[in-house]
N, C-alpha and C positions, 0 to 999 in steps of 0.2 A: 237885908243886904241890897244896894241900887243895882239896878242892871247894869251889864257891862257897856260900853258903848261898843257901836256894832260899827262894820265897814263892811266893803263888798272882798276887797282884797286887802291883806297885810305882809308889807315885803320888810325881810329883813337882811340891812346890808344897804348902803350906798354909791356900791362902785357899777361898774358898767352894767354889768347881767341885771342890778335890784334893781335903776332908774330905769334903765328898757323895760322891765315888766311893767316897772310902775308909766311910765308915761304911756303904753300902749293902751293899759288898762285904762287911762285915764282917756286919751283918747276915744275909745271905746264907749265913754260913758260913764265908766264904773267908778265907784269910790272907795278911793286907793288912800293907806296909810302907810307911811316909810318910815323905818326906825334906822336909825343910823346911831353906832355905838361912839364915835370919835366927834369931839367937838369941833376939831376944825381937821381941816384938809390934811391927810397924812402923807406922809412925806413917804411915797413909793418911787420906785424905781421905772424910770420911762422904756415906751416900748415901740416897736414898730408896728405899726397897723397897714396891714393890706390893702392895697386899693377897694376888694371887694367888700368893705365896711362902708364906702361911701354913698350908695343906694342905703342904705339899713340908715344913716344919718338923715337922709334925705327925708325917707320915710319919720322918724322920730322927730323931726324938727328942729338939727340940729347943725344940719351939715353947712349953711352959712356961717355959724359962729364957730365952729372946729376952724372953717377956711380961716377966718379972722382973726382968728389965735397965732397967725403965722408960725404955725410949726413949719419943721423942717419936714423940706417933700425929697423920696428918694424916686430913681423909676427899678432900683432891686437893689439885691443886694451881692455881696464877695463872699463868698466861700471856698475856704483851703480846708477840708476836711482830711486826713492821710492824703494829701496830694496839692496840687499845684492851684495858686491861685484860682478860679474862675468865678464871671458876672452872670446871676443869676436874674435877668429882667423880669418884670410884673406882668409882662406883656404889650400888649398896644389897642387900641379903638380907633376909631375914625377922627379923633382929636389927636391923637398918638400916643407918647408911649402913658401909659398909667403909673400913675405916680403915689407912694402910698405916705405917709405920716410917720415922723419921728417924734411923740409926743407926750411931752410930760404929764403923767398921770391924774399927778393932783388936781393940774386945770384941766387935765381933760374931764375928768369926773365932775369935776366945780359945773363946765357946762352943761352936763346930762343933770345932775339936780336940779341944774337953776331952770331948766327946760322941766322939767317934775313939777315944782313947783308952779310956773306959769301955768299949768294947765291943771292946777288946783290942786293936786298930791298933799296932803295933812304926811308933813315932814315931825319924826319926835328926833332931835336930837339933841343933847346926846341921850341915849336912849336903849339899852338892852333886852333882849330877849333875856327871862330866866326859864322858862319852862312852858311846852305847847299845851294848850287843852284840850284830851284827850275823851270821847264820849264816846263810846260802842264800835272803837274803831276807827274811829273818823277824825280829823284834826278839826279843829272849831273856835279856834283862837290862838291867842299866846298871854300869857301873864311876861310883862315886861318892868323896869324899873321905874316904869311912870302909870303902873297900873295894868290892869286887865282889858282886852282887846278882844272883842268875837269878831270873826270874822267868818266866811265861806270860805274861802281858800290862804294858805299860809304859803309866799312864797320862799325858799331859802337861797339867800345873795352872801351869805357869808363866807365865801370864799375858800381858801384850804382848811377852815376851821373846820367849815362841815359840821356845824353848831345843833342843824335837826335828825343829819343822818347818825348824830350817837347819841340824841336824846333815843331815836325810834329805835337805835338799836341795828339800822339797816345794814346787808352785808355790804362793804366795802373791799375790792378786789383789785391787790398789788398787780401791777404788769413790769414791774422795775425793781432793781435793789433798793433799799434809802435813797436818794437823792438830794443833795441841797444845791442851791444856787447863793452866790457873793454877788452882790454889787456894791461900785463904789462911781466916785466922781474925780476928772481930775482937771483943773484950771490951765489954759493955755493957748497955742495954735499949733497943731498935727497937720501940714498940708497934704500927706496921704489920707486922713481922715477927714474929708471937708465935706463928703455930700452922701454917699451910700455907705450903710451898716457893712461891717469884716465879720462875717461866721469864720474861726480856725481851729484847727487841734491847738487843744496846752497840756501841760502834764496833769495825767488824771482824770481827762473832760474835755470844753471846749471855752471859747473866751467870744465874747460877741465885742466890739466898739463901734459907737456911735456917737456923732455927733449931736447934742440935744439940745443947746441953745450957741448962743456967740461966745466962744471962749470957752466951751462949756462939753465937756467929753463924760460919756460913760461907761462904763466897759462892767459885762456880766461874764460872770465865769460859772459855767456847770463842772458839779465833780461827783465822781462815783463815788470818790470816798473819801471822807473828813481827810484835811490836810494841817498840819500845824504850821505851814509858812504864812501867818495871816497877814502878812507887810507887803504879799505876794500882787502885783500889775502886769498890766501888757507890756511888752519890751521897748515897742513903738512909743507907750507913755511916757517913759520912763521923765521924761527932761522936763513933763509937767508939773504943775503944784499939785498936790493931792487937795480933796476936794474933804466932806464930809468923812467921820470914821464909816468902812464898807458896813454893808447889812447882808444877813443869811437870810434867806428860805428857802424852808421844803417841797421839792417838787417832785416827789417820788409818783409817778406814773400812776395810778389809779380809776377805780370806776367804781361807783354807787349804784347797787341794781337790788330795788326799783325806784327811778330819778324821782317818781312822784306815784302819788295812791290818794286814796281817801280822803280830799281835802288839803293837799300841798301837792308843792314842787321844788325840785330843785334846780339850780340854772346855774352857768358859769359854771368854776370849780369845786363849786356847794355839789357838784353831779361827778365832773371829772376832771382829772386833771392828765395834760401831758407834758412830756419834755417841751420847755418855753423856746426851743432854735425852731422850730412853726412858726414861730412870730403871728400864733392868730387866738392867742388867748383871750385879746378882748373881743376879736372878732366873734372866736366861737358864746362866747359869755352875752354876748348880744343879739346873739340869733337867737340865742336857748330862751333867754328872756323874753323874746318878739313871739317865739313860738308857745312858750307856756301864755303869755296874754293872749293871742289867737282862741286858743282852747278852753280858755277859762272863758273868753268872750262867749264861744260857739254857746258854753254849756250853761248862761247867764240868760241868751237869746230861747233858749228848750230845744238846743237841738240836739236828739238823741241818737247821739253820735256811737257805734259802731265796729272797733271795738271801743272801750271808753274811755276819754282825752287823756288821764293818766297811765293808761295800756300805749295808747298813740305815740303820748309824748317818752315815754321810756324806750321801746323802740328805736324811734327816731333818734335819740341822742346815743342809744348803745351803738346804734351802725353806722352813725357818724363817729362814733369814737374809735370803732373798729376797724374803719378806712384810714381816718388819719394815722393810727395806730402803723397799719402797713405800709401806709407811705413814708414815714418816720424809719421806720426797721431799715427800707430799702434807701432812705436816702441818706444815711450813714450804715449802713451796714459793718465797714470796715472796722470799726470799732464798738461795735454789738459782742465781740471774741472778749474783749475786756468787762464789758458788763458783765455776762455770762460768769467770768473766772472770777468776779469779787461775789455773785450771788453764790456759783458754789462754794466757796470760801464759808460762807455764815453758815 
């Protein structure tokens, strides 16, 4: 049998969190392979990005073509949660106010690949993971749909699949009842919706609108629990065309511990996930990614780090998860009593 072909790193998953690891790693020196399962750009739902993403773009070599995408820049956003309007701003610098991104998915990620790429990332697409290879404990590759892969590290970008953490088996720990999310599109001109996202209560949950290209509206709705009005929009919509049929996903509150061990990692929501009214999903998905390359770097370099980079990096992402967690609880609390009475319910 030929030997496998080797890499230094293998990232599985295309979106934010897998090209951060993979361009840093690449950066770094290291020889990175990215399997990406979709042949072409899928068609996700846009999202808002925080200002504090635009250093992390800077650093990855990105952040002039994000500018040049002309997405929509907001400087915060509205919130009516049980109660009355208010603008929540991003804040200010010595430029002024900070301004963060209303930015369709597809090309945002189109840019972080094609930045993978330029900096020599061995892209398989389309390309799956079917099973990690496993030797004394250790992760040591993946057997994929285009063949077998060793590697030293296996990173996981696959997002709420969570594709290694139930190969390995790892504990996986609810903080929430079920959770789905709607999104949909709807054609037109909204002049209360022209420039900052609307966070409000709806029945059930909460409803985000945003603005995401010219003429071009999107509105996400959270619900605690499955609803049968699926014809269901914002009210403000209403006089719009409807755009594509809406899409669900799952965003039930979660955490993976341990994020990483023996030979991987996990990054993005492949580790955790939380309630998406943060609006910092790609952000945190891009840190987690810059931070497991760091560590994989450190441990490529011999440096015999203390405790060790997969101890480091688990840590770090549980108490970042357990901050935002709290700040989450506290910045809607008011409707935390509803949660609560559908989880005792089950």
């Amino acid at each position: 049998m030929p030997p496998l072909p080797k890499t230094d790193v293998v990232v599985i998953g295309g979106g934010p969190g897998g090209t951060a690891t993979a361009i840093r790693c690449a950066q770094h020196g290291l020889h990175v392979t990215l399997i990406e399962g979709a042949e072409l750009s899928q068609s996700l739902t846009s999202e808002t990005l925080h200002p504090e993403i635009e250093p992390l773009l800077q650093t990855l070599g990105v952040r002039d073509s994000v500018l040049a995408a002309g997405f929509p820049r907001c400087p915060g956003r509205w919130i009516a949660l049980q109660g009355e309007r208010q603008f929540h701003h991003f804040g200010e610098d010595s430029h002024g106010p900070k301004l963060g991104f209303q930015v369709k998915r597809s090309h945002f990620d189109t840019l972080l690949l094609e930045q993978a790429k330029a900096l020599g990332v061995n892209i398989l697409q389309p390309c799956r993971a079917i099973e990690p290879l496993v030797s004394q404990g250790q992760i040591q590759g993946l057997i994929t749909t285009w063949g077998g892969i060793e590697a030293t590290y296996v990173v996981d970008a696959t997002g709420r699949c969570q594709w290694l953490a139930r190969k390995l088996k790892l504990i996986t720990t609810p903080y929430s009842p079920p959770l789905h999310v709607e999104y949909g599109y709807v054609m037109g001109h909204c002049s209360e919706q022209e420039y900052s996202p609307l966070i409000a209560s709806a029945p059930g949950g909460w409803v985000c609108v945003a603005k995401v290209q010219p003429l071009r509206y999107q509105w996400t709705r959270l619900k605690w629990a499955e609803h049968s009005n699926a014809s269901w929009h914002p009210p403000n919509l209403a006089h719009l065309w409807p755009g594509d049929p809406p899409h669900t996903v799952e965003v039930t509150w979660r955490l993976v511990n341990p994020a990483a061990g023996p030979g991987y990692f996990l990054v993005g929501d492949a580790a955790a996930v939380l309630d998406p009214i943060s609006s910092q999903g790609v952000l945190k998905a891009v840190a987690s990614g810059m931070m497991a390359a760091h560590l994989i770097n450190k441990q490529f370099q011999g440096g015999q780090l203390q405790p060790s980079p997969a101890a480091r990096y688990s840590t770090w992402l549980r108490t970042n998860f357990y901050q935002d967690l709290l700040h989450l609880q506290r910045f809607y609390s008011p409707v935390l009593s509803e949660i609560a009475t559908l989880a005792n319910a089950q």
